[in-house]
N, C-alpha and C positions, 0 to 999 in steps of 0.2 A: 269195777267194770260192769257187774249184772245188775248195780245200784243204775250206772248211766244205761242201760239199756232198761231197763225197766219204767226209769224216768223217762225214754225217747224210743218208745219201742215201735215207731211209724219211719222207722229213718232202711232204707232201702234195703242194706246190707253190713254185714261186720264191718265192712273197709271203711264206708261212710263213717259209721259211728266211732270207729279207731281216728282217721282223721277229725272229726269234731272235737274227740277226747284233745287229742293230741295238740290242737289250735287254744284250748281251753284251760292248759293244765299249766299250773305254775310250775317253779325251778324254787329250788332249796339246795343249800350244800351244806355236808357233812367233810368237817373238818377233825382229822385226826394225824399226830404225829407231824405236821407242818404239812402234810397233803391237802388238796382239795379235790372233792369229786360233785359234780352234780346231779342231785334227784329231781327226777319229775313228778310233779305229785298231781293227782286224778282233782278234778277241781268240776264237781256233778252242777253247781252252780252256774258254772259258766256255758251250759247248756243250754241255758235259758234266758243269756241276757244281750 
């Protein structure tokens, strides 16, 4: 997260930039024991495309 603020450090507020994160960020899952869970993972890239 101080990676994408520092990348976008003109963006208004935390919220803004949590919502940018959050529009931007892929899904992954981790499979264990026949469960599934899914990760969000930070995606600083898609800040800028």
């Amino acid at each position: 997260m101080s990676l994408c603020f520092q990348m976008f450090a003109e963006t208004k507020d935390v919220f803004d930039l949590l919502d940018m994160v959050r529009s931007t960020g892929l899904t992954d899952y981790i499979r264990l024991d026949g469960q599934t869970q899914p990760l969000q993972l930070i995606n600083p890239a898609g800040l800028y495309k």
